[in-house]
C-alpha positions as CSV (number, residue, x, y, z in Angstrom):
1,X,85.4,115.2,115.5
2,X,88.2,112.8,114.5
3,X,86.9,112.9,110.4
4,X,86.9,116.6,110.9
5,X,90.4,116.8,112.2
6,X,91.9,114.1,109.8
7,X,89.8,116.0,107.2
8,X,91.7,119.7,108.1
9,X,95.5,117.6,108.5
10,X,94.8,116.2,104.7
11,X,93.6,119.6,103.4
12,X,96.2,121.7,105.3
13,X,99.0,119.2,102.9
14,X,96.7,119.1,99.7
15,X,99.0,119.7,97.1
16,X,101.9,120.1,99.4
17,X,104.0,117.3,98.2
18,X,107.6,119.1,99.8
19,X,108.8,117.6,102.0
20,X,108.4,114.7,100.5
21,X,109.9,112.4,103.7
22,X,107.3,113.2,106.4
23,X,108.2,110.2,109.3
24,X,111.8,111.2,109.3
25,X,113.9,114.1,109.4
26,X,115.9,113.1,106.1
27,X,118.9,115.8,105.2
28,X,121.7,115.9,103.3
29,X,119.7,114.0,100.4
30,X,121.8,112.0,97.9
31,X,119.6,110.3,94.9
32,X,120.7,107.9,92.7
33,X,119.2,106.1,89.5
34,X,119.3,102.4,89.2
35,X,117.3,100.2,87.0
36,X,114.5,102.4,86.7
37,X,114.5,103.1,90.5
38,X,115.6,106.2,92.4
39,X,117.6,105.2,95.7
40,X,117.4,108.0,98.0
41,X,120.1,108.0,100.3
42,X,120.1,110.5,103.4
43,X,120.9,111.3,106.6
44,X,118.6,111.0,109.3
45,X,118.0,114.5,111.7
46,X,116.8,113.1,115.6
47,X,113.5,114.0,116.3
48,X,114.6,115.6,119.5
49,X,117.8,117.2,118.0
50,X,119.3,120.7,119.6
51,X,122.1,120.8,117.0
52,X,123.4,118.1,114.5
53,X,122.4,115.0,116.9
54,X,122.6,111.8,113.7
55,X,123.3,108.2,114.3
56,X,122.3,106.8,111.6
57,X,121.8,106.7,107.4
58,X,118.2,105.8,105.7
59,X,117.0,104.7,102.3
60,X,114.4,105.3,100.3
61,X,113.4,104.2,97.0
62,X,110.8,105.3,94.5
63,X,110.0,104.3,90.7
64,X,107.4,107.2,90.1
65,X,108.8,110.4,91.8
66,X,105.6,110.8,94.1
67,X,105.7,107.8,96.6
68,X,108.2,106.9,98.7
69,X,109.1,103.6,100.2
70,X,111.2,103.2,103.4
71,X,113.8,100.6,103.1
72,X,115.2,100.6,106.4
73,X,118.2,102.1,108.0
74,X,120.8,99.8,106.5
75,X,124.0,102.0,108.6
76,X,124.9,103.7,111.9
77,X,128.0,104.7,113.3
78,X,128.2,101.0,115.0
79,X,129.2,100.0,111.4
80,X,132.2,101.9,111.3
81,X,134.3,101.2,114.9
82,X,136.5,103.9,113.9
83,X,133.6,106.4,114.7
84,X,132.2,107.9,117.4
85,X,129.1,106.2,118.3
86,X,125.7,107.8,118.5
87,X,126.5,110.8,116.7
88,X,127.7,112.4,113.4
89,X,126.3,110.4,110.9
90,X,126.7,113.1,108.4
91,X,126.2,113.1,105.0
92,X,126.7,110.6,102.4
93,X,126.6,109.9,98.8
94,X,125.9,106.4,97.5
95,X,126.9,104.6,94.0
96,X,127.0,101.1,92.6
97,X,129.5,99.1,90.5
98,X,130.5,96.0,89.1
99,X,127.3,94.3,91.5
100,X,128.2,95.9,94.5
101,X,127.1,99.4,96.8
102,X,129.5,101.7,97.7
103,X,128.3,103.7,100.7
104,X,130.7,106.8,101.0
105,X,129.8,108.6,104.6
106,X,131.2,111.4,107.0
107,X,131.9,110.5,111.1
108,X,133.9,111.6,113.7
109,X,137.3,110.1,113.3
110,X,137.9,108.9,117.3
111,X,141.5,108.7,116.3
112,X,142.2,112.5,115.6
113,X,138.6,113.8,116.9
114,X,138.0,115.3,113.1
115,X,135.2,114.2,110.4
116,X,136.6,111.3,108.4
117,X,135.6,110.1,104.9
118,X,134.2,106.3,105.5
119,X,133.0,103.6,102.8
120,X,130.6,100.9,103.9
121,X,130.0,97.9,100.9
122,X,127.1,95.9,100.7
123,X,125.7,93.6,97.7
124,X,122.5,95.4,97.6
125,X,121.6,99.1,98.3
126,X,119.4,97.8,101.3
127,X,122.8,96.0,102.9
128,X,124.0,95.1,105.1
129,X,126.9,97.0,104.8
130,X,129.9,96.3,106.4
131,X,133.1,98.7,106.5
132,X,136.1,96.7,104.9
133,X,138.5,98.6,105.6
134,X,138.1,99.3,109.6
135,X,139.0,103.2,109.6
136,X,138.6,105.6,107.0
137,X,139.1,106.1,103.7
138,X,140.0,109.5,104.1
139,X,141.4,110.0,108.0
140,X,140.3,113.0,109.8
141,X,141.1,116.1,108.6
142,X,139.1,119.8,109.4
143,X,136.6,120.2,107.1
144,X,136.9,116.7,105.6
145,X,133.0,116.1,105.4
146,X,130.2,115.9,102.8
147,X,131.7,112.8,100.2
148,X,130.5,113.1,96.7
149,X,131.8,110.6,94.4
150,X,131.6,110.0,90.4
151,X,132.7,107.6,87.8
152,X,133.9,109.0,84.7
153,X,133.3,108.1,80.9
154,X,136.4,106.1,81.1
155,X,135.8,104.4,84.1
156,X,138.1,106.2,86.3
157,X,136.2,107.1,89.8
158,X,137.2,110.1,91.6
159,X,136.1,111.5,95.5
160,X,135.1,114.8,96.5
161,X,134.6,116.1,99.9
162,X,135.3,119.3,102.0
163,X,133.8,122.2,104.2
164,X,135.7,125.2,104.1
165,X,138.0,124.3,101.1
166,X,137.1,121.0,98.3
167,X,139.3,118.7,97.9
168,X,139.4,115.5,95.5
169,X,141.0,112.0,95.0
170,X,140.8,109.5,92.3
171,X,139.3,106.0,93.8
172,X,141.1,102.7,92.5
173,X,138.8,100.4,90.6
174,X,138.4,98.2,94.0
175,X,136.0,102.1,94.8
176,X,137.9,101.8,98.1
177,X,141.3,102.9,98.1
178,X,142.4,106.2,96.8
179,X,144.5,106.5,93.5
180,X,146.1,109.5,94.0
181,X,147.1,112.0,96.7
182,X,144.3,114.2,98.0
183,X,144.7,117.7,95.6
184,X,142.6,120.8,96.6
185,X,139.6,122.5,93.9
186,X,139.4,126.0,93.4
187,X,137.5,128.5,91.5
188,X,134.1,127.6,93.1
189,X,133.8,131.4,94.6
190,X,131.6,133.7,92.6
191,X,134.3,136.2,91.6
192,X,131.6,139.4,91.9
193,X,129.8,138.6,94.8
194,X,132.4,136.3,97.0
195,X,135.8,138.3,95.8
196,X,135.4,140.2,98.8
197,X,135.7,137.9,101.6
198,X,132.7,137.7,103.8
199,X,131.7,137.0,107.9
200,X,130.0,133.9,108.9
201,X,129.3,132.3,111.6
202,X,131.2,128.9,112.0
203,X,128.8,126.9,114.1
204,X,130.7,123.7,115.2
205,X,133.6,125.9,116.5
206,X,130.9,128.7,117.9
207,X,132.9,131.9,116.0
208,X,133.5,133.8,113.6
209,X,135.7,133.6,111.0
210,X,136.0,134.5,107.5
211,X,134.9,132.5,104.3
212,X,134.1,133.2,100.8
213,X,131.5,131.8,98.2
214,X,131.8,127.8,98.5
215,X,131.2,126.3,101.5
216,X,129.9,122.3,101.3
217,X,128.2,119.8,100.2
218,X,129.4,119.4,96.5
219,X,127.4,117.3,94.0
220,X,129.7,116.1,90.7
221,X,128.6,115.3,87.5
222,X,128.8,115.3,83.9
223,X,126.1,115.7,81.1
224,X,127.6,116.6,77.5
225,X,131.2,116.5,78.2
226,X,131.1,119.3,80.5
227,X,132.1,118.6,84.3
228,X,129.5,120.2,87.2
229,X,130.0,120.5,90.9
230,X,127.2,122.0,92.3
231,X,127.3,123.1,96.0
232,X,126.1,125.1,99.0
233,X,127.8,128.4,98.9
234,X,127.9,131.6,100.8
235,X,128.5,131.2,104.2
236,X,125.6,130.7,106.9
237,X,122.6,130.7,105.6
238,X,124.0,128.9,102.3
239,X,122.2,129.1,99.3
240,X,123.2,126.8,96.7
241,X,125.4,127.6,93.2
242,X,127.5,125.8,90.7
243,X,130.9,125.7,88.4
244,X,131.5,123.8,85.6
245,X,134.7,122.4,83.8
246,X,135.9,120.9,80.5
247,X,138.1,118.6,82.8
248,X,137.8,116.5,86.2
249,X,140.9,118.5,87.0
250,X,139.6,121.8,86.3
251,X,139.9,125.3,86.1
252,X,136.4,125.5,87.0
253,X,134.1,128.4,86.3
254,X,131.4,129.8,89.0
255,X,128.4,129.7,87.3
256,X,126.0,131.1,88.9
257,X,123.4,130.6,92.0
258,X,121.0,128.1,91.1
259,X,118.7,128.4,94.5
260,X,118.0,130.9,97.2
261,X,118.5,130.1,100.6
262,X,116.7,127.0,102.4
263,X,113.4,127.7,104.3
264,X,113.5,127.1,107.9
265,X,117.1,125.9,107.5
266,X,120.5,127.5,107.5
267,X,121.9,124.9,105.7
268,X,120.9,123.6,102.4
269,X,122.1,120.2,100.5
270,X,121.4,118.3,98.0
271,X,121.7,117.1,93.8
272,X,120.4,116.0,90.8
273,X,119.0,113.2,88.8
274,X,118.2,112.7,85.1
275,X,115.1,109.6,84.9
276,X,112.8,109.1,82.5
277,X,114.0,112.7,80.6
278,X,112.8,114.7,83.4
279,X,115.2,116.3,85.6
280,X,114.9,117.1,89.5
281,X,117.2,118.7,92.1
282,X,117.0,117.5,95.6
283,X,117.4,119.6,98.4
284,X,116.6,119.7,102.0
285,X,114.8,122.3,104.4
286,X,113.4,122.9,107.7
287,X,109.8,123.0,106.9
288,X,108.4,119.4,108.4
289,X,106.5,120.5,111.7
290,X,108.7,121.1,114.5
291,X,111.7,121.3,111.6
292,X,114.6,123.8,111.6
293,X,118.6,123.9,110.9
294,X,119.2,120.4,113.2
295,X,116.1,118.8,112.1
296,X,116.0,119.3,108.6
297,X,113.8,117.2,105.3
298,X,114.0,116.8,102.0
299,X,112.4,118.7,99.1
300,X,112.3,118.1,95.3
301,X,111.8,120.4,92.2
302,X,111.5,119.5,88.8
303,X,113.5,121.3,86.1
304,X,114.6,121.7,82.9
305,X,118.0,122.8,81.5
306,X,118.7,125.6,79.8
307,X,121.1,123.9,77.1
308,X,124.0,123.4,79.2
309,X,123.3,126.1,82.2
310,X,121.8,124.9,85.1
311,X,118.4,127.4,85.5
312,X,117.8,129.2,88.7
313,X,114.9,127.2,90.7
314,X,112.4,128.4,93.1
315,X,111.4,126.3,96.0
316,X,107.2,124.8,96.1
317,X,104.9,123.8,98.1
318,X,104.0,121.4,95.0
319,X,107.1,120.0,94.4
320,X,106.9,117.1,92.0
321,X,103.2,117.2,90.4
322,X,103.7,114.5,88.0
323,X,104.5,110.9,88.3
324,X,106.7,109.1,85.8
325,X,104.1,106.3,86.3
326,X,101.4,105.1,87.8
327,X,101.1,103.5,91.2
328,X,99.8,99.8,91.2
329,X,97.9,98.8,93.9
330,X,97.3,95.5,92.7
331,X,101.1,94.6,93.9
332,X,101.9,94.1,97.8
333,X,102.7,97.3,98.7
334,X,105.2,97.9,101.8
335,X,103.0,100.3,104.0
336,X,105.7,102.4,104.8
337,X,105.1,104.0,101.1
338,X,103.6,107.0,100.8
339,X,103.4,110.4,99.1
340,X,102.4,111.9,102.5
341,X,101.6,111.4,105.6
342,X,100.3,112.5,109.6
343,X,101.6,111.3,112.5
344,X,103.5,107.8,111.6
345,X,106.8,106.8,112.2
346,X,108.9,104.2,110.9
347,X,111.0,101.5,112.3
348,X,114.6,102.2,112.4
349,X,115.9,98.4,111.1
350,X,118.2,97.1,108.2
351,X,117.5,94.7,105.2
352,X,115.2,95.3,102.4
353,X,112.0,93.1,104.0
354,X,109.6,93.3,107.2
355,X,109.7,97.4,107.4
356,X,106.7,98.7,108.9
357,X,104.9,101.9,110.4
358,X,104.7,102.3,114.2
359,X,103.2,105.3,116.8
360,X,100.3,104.6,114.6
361,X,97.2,106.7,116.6
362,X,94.0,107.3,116.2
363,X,93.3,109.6,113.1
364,X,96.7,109.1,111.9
365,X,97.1,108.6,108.0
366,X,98.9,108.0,105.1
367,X,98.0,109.4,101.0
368,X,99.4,107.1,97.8
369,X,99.4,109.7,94.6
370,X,98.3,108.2,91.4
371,X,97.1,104.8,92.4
372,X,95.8,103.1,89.2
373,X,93.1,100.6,89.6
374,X,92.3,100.3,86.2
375,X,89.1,99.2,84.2
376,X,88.2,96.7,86.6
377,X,87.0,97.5,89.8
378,X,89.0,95.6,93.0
379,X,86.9,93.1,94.6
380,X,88.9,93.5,98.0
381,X,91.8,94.6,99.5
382,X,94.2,92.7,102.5
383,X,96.1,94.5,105.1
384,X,99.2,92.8,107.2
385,X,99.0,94.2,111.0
386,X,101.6,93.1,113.9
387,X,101.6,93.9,117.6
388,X,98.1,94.7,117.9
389,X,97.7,96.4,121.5
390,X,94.2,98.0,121.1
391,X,90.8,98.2,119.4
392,X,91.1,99.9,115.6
393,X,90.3,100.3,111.6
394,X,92.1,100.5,108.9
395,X,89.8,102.3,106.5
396,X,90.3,103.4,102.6
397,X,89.2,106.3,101.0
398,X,89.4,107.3,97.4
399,X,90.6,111.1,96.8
400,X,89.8,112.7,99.9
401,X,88.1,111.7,103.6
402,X,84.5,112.6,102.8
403,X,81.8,110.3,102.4
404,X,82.2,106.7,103.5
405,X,85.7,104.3,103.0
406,X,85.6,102.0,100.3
407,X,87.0,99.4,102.5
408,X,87.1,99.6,106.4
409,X,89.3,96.4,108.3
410,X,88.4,95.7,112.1
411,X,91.7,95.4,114.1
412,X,91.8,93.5,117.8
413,X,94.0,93.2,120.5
414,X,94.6,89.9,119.4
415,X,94.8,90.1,115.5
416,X,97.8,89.0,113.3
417,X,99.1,88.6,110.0
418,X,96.7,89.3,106.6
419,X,93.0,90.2,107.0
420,X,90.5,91.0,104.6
421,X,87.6,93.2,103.6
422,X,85.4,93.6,100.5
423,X,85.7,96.6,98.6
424,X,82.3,98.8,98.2
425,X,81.9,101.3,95.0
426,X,83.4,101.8,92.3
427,X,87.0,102.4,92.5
428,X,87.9,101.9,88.6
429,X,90.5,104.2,87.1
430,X,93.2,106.4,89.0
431,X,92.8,108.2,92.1
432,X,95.0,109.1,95.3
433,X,94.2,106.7,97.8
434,X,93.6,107.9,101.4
435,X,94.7,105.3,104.5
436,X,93.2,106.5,108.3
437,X,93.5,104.5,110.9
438,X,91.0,104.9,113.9
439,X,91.1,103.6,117.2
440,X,91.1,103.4,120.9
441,X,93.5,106.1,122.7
442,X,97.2,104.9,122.5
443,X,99.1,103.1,120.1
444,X,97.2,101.3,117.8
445,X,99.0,98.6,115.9
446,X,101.8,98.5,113.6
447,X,100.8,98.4,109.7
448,X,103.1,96.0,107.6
449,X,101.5,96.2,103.5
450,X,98.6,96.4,101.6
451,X,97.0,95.2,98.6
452,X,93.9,95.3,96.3
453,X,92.6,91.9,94.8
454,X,91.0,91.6,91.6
């Protein structure tokens, strides 16, 4: 019964790559592009939430666009003491200079009881970050959420943020004092379809009140000396749309909507990377089980420009189909990487190292997309286990859950650290690579890294 079942959960996500986070609730994704890597920076939805319940920020990385790895959970609201704590992490937008991370976040501001604009620094993306300045960047202000931040041609860094109006500062070069007084953006609306204003339904204040086209959550950029914001627009449910400019300091002309409103989410927010001369737009939606508008995931779709318009993109199932590389399995691979998954959580600390997968139960599993073994066919394959509590396997399948494992590892009670199993068959070339774990009923172990052996 349990090959069955693990057999219908794989098949049910075959080719289902979106949402492409599947042990957290991951909104408000902000990507970035270092060094061949793409640092995903989000927000992190409670698995229990009613409304917008966050505490803290995650990271993710990925060098392929297929598999993710968890890098912890470098920031809470106990590294800003200016915030409320336990609640509204909100989004965030992440960028590096001169060596060092700039973490740019939204809390509660305890001081005035409004969403402030907070900056937390670190040396590495993975932190720890710390909060130099010990209140906010930007102090409390109504609708003073949703930072996006950008660095010019000529250096000069500038911050965006607002709900319910955009506003924008220039950042000195130290990225965390402002350079300027805060001035206000317009033009975002869409003159045809917003000129007439339009009901919502303001949710944090539980009425109604008027608004027209933008709304949050802008994304700035510039590709060919033209300026972009894009941003969710519309009211509740938001779609998103974007406005482009031949300066920083506008006019800036609506452009158009760019994607329709979020499945299973009223909210939807998200941008844009260029890697490897392939483009994708992050987003996020409700559609992880037991998902909706306060427990909401991110999704990615390719695209390609159309000269210097944004296109209109529909959401997929697919998402991302193809990876800018291969996956090398001959490398220690932090388990808590994974194209998809069923049932796994993750651990919730900071730092780059010793990140695991936990709640790990019987016919609970885990797919890597595009795992290239090569010519030569792996001899074996080690596995790094930890708190061992009952009787289980960790078992390897190539493709799909039919048939037998290539590899299957006994765990105990009482096992620890690295063990070891010969691989059977022929596992040359490139293949997905299928991890299920079987066991006794409860929690099985938790599952540090893997890693094939010539």
């Amino acid at each position: 019964m349990l090959a069955v079942a693990a057999m219908a959960a794989v098949t049910s996500m075959s080719m289902a790559n979106n949402p492409v986070i599947q042990t957290s609730y991951t909104p408000d994704p902000a990507p970035y592009v270092h060094n061949d890597t793409v640092y995903l920076f989000v927000d992190h939805d409670e698995d229990d939430a009613q409304y917008f319940k966050m505490k803290d920020w995650q990271l993710y990385t990925s060098t392929d666009m297929l598999n993710w790895t968890y890098e912890g959970t470098p920031m809470s609201t106990a590294t800003f003491k200016w915030a409320k704590q336990g609640d509204n992490a909100w989004a965030s937008q992440a960028i590096e200079r001169d060596g060092k991370w700039y973490w740019y976040i939204c809390a509660e501001d305890t001081t005035v009881h409004l969403h402030g604009i907070g900056v937390g620094v670190s040396d590495t993306p993975e932190g720890p970050y710390i909060d130099p300045l010990g209140k906010p960047l930007v102090a409390g202000g109504f609708g003073y959420i949703d930072p996006s931040v950008f660095i010019d041609d000529d250096g000069q860094a500038y911050i965006f943020w607002g709900n319910n109006g955009l506003w924008y500062a220039k950042l000195n070069r130290d990225m965390i004092s402002l350079g300027s007084e805060v001035m206000p953006v317009s033009g975002l609306d869409d003159p045809e379809c917003f000129g007439p204003k339009v009901m919502k339904m303001d949710y944090q204040a539980g009425k109604r009140k008027m608004k027209t086209g933008y709304e949050e959550g802008p994304w700035v950029f510039k590709r060919n000396g033209i300026y972009y914001i894009v941003y969710a627009a519309g009211g509740v449910p938001e779609h998103m749309a974007y406005s482009t400019s031949s300066s920083i300091n506008g006019p800036w002309k609506y452009q158009g909507r760019i994607m329709d409103e979020a499945k299973g989410s009223f909210t939807i927010h998200g941008g844009s990377i260029e890697i490897g001369g392939r483009n994708f737009m992050f987003y996020h939606d409700g559609l992880l089980p037991n998902g909706g508008g306060f427990r909401r995931s991110t999704s990615i779709e390719e695209f390609n420009w159309n000269g210097d318009k944004i296109p209109f993109i529909p959401f997929t199932k697919e998402g991302v189909t193809k990876p800018l590389r291969n996956f090398d399995p001959y490398q220690k691979v932090s388990a808590p990487t994974m194209a998809e998954s069923y049932g796994l959580k993750t651990d919730r600390n900071a730092g780059k190292d010793n990140h695991y997968l936990t709640s790990i139960n019987n016919g609970d599993w885990l797919k890597v997309r595009s795992v290239d073994f090569g010519n030569n066919v792996p001899s074996a394959v080690t596995v790094e286990v930890s708190d061992a509590q009952r009787n289980g396997t960790v078992e390897f399948y190539l493709d799909n859950l039919e048939g037998r494992p290539i590899a299957k590892i006994e765990i105990a009670p009482d096992s620890k650290g690295q063990l070891k199993s010969q691989v059977k068959g022929k596992a040359a070339g490139v293949h997905d690579l299928l991890i299920l774990f079987r066991g006794d009923d409860g929690e099985l172990f938790n599952f540090k890294s893997w890693q094939f052996l010539h």
